[in-house]
N, C-alpha and C positions, 0 to 999 in steps of 0.2 A: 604482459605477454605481447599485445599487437605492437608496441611503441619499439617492443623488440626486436620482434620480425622485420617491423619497418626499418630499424638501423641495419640489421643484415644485409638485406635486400639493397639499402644503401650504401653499404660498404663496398660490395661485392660491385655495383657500375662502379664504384668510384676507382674500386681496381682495377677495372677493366679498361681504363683510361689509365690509372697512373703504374701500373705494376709492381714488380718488385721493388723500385729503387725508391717507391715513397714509403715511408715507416715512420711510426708514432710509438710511444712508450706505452706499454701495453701490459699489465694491470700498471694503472698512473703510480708513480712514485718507484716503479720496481727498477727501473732502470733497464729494463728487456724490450730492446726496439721490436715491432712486428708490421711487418706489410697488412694491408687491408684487407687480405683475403684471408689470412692468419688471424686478426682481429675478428673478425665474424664467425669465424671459425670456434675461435672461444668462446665468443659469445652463446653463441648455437649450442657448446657444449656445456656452459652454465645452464641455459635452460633443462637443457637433456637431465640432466644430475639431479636436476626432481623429481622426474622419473625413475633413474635407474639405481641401482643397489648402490649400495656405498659400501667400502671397505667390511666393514658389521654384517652385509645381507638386509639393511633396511634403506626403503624408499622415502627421502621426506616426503614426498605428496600422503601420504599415508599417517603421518605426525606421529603421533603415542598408539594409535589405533590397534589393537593386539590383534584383531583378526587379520587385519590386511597384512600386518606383516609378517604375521606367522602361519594362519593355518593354511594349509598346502593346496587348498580348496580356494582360494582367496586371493593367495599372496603374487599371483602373476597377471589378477584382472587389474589392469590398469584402469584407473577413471583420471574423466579430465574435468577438473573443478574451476568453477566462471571464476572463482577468487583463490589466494593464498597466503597464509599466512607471513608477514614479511621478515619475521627470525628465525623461523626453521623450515620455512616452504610447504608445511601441511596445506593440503587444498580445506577450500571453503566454500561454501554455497553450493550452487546446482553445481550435482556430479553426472549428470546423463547428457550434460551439452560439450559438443567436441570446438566448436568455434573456434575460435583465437587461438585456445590452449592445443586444439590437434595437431595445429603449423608443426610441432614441434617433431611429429613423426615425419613430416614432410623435410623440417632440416635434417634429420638424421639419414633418410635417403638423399637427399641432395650433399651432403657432405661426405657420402660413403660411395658418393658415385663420380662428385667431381672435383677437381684437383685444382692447383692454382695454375699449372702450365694450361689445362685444357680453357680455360677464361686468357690463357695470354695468347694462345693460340689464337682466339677467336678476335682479338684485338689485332694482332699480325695482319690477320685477312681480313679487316673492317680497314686497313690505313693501308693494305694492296688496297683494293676493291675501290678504294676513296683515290688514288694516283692514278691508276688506272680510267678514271673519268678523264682526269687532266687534258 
């Protein structure tokens, strides 16, 4: 999770510099070019998707677990788990710490709130702002 956060976060300047016109093959082999903000963007929503329902109505964070993912009592407390399982994404170890694993509520606002033009925007006025010294 942090190594992941960290490439977001990295992608996201690197768009802010290159914009739309730099693009990489995005999942590798697919053949589907995507800009760096588009890339992060995925990414951010791979994370999410262990959180949230899947087609079925289950969570993998949740793994085989019958209460979390059925009783109506249960099945909407999200916990953030320090570990995960790495074939089906059930969480592991401590579930009361939000650490690393919370960022992921933080992409989900950050992704619902900001767009790729509003980061090209903010690049426009970073290269006025920079000519303007001249």
């Amino acid at each position: 999770m942090p190594v992941n956060v960290l490439i977001i976060r990295a992608l996201l300047n690197l768009y802010s510099f290159y914009g739309t016109e730099f693009t990489v093959e995005c999942p590798t082999g697919s053949g589907r070019q995507m800009n760096l903000f588009e890339v992060a963007h995925e990414i951010a929503g791979r994370l999410a998707a262990t959180f949230l329902r899947d087609a079925n109505g289950r969570r993998p964070v949740y793994g085989g677990t019958a209460k979390f993912q059925q009783d109506p009592h249960w099945r909407d407390l999200i916990l953030f788990y320090e570990y995960f399982h790495g074939d089906n994404g059930a969480g592991l170890g401590a579930s009361h710490q939000t650490g690393w694993t919370g960022t992921v509520a933080a992409l989900l606002d950050l992704f619902g709130r900001v767009e790729a033009k509003d980061i090209e925007l903010e690049r426009d006025q970073i290269a006025a702002a920079m000519l303007a010294r001249r």
